[in-house]
Backbone as JSON, one array per atom type, in Angstrom:
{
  "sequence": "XXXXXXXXXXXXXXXXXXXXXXXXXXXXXXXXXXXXXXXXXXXXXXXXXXXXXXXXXXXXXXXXXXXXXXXXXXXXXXXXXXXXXXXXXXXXXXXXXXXXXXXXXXXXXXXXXXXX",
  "N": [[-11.79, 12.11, -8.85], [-8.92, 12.33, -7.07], [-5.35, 12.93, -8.0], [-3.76, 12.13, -6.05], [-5.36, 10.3, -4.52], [-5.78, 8.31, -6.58], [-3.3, 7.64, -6.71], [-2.74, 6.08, -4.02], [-4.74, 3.9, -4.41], [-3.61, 2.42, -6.78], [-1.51, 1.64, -5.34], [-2.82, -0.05, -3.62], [-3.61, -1.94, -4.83], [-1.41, -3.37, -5.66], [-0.55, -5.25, -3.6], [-2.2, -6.8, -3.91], [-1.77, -8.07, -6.65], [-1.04, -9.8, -9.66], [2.24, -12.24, -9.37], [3.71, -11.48, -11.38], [3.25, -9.63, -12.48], [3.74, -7.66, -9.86], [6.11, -6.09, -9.07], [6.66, -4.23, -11.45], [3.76, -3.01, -11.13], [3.9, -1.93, -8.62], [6.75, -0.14, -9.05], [5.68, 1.93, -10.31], [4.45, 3.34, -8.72], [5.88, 3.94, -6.51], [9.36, 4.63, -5.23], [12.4, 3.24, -6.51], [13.89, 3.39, -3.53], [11.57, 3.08, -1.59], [10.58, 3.14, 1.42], [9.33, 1.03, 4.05], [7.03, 0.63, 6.47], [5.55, -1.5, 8.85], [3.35, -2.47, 12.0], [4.86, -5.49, 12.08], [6.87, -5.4, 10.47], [9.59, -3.65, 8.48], [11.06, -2.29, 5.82], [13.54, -1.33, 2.81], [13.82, -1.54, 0.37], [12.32, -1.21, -3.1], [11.79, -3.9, -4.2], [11.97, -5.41, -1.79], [9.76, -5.01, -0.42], [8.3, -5.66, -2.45], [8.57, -7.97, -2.14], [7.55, -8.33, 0.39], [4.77, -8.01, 0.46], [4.09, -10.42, -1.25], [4.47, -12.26, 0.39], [2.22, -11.52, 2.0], [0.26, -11.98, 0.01], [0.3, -14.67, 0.17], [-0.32, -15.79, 2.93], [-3.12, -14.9, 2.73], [-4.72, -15.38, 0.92], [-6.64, -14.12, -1.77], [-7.91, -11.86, -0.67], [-8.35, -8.31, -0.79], [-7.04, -4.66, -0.24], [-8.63, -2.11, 0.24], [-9.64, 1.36, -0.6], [-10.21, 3.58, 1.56], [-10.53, 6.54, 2.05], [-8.63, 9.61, 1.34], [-6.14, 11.79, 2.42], [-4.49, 15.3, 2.25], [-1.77, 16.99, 2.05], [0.75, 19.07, 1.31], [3.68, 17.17, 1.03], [2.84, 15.03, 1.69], [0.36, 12.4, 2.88], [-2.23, 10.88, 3.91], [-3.74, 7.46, 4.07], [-7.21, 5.73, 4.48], [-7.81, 2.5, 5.0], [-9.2, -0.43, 3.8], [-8.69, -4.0, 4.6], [-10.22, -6.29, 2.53], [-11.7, -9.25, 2.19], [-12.07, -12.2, 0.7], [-14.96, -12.75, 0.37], [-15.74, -10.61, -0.29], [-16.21, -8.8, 2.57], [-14.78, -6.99, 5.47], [-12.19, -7.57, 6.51], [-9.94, -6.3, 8.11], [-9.24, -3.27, 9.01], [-7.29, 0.41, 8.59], [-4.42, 2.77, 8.67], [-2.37, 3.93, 6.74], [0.46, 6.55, 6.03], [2.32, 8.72, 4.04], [4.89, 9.56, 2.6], [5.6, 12.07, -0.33], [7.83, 11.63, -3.33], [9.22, 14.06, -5.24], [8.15, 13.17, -7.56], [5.9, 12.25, -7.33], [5.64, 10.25, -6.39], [5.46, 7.19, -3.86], [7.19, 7.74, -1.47], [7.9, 6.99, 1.4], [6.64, 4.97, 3.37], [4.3, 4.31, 5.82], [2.41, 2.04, 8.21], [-0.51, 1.18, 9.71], [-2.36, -0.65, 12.07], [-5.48, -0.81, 12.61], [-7.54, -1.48, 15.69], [-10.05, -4.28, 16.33]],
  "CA": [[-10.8, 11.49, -8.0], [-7.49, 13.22, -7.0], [-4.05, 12.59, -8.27], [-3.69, 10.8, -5.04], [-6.38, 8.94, -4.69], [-5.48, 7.16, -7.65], [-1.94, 6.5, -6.73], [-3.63, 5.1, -3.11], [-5.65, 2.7, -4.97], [-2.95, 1.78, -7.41], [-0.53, 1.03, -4.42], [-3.83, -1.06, -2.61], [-3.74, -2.79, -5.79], [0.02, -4.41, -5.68], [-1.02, -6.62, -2.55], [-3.22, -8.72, -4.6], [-1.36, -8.07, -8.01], [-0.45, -10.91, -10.55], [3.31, -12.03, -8.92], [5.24, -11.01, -12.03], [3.49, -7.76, -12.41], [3.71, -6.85, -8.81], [7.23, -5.1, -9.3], [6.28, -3.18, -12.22], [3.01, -1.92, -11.05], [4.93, -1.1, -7.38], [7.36, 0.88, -9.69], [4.72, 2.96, -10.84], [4.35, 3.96, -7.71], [6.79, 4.02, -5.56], [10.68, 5.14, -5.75], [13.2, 2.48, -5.5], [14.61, 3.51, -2.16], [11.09, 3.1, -1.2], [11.29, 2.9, 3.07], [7.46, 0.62, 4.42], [6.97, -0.02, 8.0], [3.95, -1.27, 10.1], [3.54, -3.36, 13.02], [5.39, -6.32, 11.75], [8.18, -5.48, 9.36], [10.42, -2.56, 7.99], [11.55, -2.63, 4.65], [13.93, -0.44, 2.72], [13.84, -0.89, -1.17], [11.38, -1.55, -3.7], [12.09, -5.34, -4.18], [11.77, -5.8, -0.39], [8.26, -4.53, -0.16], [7.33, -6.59, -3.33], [8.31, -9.7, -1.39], [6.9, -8.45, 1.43], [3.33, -8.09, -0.58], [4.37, -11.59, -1.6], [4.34, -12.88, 1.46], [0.84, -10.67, 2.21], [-1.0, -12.25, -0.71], [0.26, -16.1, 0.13], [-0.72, -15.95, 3.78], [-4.19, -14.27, 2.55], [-5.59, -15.14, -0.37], [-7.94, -13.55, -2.07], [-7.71, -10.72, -0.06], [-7.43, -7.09, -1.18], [-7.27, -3.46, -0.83], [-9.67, -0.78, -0.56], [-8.55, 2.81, 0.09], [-11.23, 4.48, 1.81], [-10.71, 7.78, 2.25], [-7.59, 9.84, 1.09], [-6.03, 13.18, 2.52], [-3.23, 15.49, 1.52], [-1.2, 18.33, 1.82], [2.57, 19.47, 1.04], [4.54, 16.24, -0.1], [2.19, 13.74, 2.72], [-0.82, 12.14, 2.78], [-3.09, 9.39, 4.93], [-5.22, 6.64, 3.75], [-7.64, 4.91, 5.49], [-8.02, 1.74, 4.15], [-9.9, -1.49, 3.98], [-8.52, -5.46, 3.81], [-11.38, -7.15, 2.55], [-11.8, -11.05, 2.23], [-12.27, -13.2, -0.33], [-16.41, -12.83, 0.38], [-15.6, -8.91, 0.3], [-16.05, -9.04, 3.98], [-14.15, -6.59, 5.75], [-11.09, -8.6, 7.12], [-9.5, -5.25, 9.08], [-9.19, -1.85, 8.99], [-5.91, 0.33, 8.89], [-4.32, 4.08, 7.77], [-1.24, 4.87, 5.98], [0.79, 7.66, 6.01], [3.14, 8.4, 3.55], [5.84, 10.84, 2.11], [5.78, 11.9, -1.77], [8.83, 12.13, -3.8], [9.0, 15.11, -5.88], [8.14, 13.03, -8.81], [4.29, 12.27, -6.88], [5.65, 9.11, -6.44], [5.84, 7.1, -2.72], [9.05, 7.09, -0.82], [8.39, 6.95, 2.77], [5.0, 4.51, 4.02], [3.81, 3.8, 7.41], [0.8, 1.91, 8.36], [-1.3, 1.09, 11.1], [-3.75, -1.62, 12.37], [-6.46, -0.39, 13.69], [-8.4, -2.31, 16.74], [-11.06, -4.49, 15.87]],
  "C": [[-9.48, 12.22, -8.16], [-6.36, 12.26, -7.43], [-3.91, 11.14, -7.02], [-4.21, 9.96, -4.46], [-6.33, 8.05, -5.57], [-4.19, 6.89, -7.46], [-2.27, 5.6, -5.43], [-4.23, 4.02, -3.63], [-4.44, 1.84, -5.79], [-1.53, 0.97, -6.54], [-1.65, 0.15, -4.07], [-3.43, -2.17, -3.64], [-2.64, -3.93, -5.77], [-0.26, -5.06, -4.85], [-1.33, -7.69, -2.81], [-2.65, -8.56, -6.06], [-0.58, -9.52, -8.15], [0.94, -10.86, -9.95], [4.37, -11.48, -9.92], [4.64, -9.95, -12.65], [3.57, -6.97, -11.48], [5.17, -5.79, -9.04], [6.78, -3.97, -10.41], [5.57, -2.66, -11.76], [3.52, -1.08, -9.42], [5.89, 0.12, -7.86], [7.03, 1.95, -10.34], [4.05, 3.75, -9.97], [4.86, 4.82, -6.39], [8.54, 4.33, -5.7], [11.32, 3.34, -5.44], [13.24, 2.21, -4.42], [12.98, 3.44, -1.25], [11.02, 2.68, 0.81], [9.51, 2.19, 3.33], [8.48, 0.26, 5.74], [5.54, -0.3, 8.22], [4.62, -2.19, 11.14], [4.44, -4.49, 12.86], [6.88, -6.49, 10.65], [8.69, -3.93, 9.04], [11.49, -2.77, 6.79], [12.43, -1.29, 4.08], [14.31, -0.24, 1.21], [12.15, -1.79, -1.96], [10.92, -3.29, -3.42], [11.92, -5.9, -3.07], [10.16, -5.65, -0.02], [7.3, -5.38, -0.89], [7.19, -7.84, -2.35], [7.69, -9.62, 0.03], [5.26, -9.11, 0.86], [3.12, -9.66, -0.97], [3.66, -12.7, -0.97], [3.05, -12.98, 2.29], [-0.17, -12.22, 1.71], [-0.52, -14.17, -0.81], [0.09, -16.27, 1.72], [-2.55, -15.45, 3.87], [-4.61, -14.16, 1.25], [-6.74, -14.86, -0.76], [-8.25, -12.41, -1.41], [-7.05, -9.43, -0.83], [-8.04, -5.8, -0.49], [-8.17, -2.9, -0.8], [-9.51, 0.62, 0.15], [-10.34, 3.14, -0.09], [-11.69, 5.97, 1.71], [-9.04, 8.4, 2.31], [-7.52, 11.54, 1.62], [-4.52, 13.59, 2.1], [-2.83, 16.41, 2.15], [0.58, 18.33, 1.6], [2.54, 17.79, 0.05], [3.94, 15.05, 0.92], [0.79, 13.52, 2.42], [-1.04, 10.66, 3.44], [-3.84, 9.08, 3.93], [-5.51, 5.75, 4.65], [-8.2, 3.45, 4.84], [-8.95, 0.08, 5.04], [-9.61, -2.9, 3.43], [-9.93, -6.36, 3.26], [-10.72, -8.94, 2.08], [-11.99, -11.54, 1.15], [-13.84, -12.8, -0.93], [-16.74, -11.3, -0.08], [-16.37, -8.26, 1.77], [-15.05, -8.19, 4.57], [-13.14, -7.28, 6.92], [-10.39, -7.66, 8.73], [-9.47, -4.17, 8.4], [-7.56, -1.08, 8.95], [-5.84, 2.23, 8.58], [-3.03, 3.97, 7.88], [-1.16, 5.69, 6.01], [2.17, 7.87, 4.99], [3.79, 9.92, 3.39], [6.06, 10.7, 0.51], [7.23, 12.39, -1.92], [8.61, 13.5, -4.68], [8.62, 14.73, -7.57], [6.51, 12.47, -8.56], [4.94, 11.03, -6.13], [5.92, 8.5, -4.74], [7.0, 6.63, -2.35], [8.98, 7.1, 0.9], [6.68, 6.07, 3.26], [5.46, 3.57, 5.25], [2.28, 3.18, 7.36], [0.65, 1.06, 9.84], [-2.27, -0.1, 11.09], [-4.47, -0.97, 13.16], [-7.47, -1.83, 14.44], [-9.45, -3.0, 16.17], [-12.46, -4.17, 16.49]]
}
């Protein structure tokens, strides 16, 4: 598994993370100044994203995460990922796109819903 396939997974992971380790393990990932967008929201620091995630994993419980398929090059990279359900049931579908900092770490994510 690549460098970034394991920080992909370890970001999938904060969604459904314990609420008072979601900041820490987000910070292990992500910069501060972290910037998220998708369809529904636009966020612009760390702390904003947690409570987004917050907000994620109390409208959807039991729900997490699964990075399908990871690509790379320069300082970017897509994942294609998978919400599953409670049942592990695939809930929806999606892909991220992000921008690394120069420390690996994510500072710029986009994501997508894909159609059902």
């Amino acid at each position: 598994m690549s460098d970034t396939q394991q920080l992909w997974n370890d970001y999938a992971a904060c969604w459904s993370a314990e609420p008072a380790h979601r900041v820490a393990a987000l910070g292990a990932v992500a910069v501060d100044e972290v910037a998220y967008r998708d369809p529904g929201t636009e966020v612009a620091t760390l702390s904003e994203l947690a409570a987004y995630m917050a907000d994620f994993a109390g409208a959807f419980p039991g729900h997490r995460f699964r990075i399908d398929e990871v690509l790379e090059h320069h300082d970017r990279s897509l994942a294609r990922w998978s919400q599953l359900g409670e049942q592990g049931e695939t809930a929806s579908t999606g892909i991220s796109t992000a921008r690394h900092h120069t420390d690996g770490r994510l500072t710029d994510i986009t994501g997508f819903f894909l159609p059902a």
